[in-house]
C-alpha positions as CSV (number, residue, x, y, z in Angstrom):
1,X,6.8,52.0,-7.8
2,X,6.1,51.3,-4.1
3,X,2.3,50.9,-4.9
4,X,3.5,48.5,-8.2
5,X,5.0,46.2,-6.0
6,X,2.1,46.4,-3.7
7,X,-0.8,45.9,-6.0
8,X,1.9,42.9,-7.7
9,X,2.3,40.8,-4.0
10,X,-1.1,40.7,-3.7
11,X,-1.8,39.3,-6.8
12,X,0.4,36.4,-6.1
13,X,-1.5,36.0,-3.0
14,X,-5.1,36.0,-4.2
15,X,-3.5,33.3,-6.4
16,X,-1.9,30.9,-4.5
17,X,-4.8,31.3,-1.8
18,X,-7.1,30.3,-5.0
19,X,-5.0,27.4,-6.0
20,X,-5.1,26.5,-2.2
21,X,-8.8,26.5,-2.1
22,X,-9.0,24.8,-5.5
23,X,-6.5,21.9,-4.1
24,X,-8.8,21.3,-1.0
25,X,-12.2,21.4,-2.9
26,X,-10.5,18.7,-4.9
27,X,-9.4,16.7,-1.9
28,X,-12.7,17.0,-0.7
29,X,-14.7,16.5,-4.0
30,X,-12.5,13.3,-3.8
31,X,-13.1,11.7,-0.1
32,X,-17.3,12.5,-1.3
33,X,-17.2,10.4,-4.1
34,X,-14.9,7.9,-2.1
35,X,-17.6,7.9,0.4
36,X,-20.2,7.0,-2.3
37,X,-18.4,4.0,-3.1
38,X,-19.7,0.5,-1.5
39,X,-17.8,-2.8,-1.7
40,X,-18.1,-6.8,-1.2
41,X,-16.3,-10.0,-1.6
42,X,-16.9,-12.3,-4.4
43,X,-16.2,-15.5,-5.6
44,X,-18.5,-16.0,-8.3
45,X,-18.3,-14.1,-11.4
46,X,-14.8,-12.9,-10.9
47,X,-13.2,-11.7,-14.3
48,X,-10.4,-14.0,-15.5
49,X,-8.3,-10.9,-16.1
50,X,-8.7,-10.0,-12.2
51,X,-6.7,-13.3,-11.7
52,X,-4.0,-13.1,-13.9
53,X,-2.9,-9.4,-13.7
54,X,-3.7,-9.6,-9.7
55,X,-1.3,-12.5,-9.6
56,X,1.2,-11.7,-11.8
57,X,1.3,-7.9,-10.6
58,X,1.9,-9.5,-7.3
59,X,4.8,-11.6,-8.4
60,X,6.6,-9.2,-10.1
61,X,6.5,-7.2,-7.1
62,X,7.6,-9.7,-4.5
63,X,10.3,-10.7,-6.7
64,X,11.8,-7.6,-7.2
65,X,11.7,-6.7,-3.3
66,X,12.9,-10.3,-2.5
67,X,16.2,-9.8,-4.4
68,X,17.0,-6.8,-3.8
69,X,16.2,-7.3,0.1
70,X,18.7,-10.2,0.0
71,X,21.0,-8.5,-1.9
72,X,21.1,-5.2,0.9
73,X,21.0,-7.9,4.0
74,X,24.2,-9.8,2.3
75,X,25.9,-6.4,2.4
76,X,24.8,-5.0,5.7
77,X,22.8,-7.6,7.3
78,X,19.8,-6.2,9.0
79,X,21.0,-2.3,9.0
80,X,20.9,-2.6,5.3
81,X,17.5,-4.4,5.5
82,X,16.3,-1.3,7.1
83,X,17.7,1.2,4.8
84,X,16.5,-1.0,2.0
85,X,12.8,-0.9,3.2
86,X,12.9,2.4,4.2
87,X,14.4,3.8,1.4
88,X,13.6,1.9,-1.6
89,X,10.3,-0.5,-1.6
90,X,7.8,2.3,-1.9
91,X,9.9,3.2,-5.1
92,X,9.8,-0.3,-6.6
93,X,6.4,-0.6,-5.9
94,X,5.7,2.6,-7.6
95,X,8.3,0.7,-10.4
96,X,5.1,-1.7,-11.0
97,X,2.4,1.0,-11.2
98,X,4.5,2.5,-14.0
99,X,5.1,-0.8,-16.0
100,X,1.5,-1.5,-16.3
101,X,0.9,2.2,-17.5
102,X,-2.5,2.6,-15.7
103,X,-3.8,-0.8,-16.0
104,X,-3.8,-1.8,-12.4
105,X,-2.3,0.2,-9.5
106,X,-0.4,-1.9,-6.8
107,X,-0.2,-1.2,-3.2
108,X,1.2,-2.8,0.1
109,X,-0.7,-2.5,3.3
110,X,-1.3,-3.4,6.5
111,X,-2.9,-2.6,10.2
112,X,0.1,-2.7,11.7
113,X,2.4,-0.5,9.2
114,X,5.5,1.3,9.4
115,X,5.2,4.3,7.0
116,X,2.2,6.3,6.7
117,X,2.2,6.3,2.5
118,X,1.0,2.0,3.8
119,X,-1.9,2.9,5.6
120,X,-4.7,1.1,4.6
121,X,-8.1,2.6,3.5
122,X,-11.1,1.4,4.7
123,X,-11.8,-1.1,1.9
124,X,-8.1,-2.3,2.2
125,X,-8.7,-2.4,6.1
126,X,-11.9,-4.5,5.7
127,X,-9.7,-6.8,3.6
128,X,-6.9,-7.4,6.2
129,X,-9.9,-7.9,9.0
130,X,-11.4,-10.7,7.2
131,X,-8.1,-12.1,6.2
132,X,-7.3,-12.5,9.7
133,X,-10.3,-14.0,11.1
134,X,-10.3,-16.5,8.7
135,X,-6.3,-17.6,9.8
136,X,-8.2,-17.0,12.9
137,X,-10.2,-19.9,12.1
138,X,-8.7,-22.3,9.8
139,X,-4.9,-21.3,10.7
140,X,-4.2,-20.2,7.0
141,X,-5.2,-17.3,4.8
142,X,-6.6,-18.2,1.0
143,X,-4.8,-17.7,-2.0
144,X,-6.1,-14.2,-2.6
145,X,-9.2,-12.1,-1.8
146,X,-11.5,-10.8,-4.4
147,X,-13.4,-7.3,-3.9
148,X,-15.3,-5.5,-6.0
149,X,-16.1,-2.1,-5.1
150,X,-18.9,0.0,-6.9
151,X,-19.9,3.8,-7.1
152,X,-19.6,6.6,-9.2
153,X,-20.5,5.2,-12.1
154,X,-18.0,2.7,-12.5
155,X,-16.5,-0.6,-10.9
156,X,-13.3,-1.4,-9.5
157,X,-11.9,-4.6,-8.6
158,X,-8.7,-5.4,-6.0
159,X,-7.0,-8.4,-5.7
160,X,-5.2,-9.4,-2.6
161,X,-2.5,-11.1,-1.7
162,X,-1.7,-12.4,1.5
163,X,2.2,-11.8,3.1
164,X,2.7,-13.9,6.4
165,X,5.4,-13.3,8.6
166,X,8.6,-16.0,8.3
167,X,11.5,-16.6,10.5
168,X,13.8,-14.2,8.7
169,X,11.1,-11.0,9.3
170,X,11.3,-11.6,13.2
171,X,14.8,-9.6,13.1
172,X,13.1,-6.3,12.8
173,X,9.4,-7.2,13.0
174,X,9.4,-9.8,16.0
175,X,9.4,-8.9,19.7
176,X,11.0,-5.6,20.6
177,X,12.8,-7.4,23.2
178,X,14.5,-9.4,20.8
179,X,15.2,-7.3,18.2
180,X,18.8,-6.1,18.5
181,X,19.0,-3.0,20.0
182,X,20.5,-0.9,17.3
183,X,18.1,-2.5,15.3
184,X,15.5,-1.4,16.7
185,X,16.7,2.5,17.1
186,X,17.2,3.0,13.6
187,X,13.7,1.4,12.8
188,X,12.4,3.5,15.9
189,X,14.4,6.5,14.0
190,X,12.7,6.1,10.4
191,X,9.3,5.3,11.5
192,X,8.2,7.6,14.7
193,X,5.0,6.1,13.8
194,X,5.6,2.6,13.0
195,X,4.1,-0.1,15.0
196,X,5.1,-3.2,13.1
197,X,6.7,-5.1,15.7
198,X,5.3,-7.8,18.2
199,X,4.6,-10.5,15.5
200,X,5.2,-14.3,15.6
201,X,6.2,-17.0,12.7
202,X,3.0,-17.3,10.2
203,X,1.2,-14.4,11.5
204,X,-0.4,-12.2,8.9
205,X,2.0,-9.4,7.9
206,X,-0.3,-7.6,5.2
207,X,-1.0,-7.6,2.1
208,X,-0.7,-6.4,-1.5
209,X,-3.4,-4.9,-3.3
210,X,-3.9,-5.1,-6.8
211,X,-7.0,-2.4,-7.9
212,X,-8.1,-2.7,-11.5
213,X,-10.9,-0.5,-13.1
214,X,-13.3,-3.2,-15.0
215,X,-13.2,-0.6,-18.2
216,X,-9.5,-0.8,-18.5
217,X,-9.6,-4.7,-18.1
218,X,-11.8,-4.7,-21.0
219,X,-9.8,-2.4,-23.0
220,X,-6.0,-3.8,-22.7
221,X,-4.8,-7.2,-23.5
């Protein structure tokens, strides 16, 4: 019986080290065809899909975290701003992803970011560097960014969407100094690794992304 139970734990062993390894040669089967990937900024020869479902992803998302972000600061003021952001935008976003049913997946991002799920890849980062040397320049972002990424056999495009900081973000994304204290120990306190504070009035915030596959663009209405 003894030897049963044995020969039985490591069984579940050998297995769950095998699912291990499988789950990491898939991560890294992943970041190699991620690394195989190259990607530019167009103007020309954008498809008129790109457009439309970039910009009405990007609505649908902003105006769902617009009222419900007013809706938690009229009850708790800036507290419930926090708890809002920290507790239900990733959810709404993911909200968007599951309304378009593989279409398009939607993402916010930035260099300075609060939670880790934000962080931006290198494409995304590339994105937010340009955006801000051209505010850099001319004082204001474009519309939107166009990039079309190739590799693997297939192309991808991501639309994005600049978000620039207004008077009502500086409560909890201005100057430290200025940000009420308890304020800033609960944001401190849900984002050890945040850095999003320090910004000014019409400073670049982020963005969203909007990445379409050019196959399903061609295949859904």
């Amino acid at each position: 019986m003894k030897k049963l139970f044995i020969l039985s734990l490591i069984l579940v062993v050998l297995t769950a080290c095998g699912r291990q390894g499988k789950t990491i040669n898939q991560k890294q089967n992943h970041q190699n065809r991620k690394s195989h990937e190259t990607a530019v900024f167009i103007t020309d020869g954008i498809p008129q899909k790109v457009i439309i479902k970039g910009s009405e992803a990007c609505t649908r998302l902003q105006n769902t975290l617009k009222t419900q972000l007013i809706a938690a600061m009229q009850e708790q003021g800036l507290k419930g701003a926090v708890d809002f952001c920290s507790s239900e935008a990733l959810k709404l976003t993911e909200d968007v992803n599951l309304y378009y049913q593989g279409i398009l997946n939607i993402k916010r991002t930035s260099l300075k970011f609060r939670n880790p799920a934000n962080k931006p890849d290198k494409f995304e980062k590339q994105a937010l560097l340009l955006l801000r040397k051209n505010m850099a320049a001319s004082g204001t972002p474009p519309d939107h960014l166009v990039q079309k990424i190739s590799g693997n056999g297939q192309i991808k495009y991501r639309y994005y969407k600049p978000l620039l900081i207004r008077s009502t973000c500086l409560g909890c994304h201005g100057n430290e100094k200025k940000i009420k204290p308890e304020i800033l120990k609960m944001i401190k306190e849900k984002y050890p690794e945040g850095t999003a504070t320090g910004y000014v009035k019409g400073q670049l915030r982020g963005v969203i992304r909007v990445e379409m596959n050019a196959s399903a663009l061609t295949s859904n209405p």
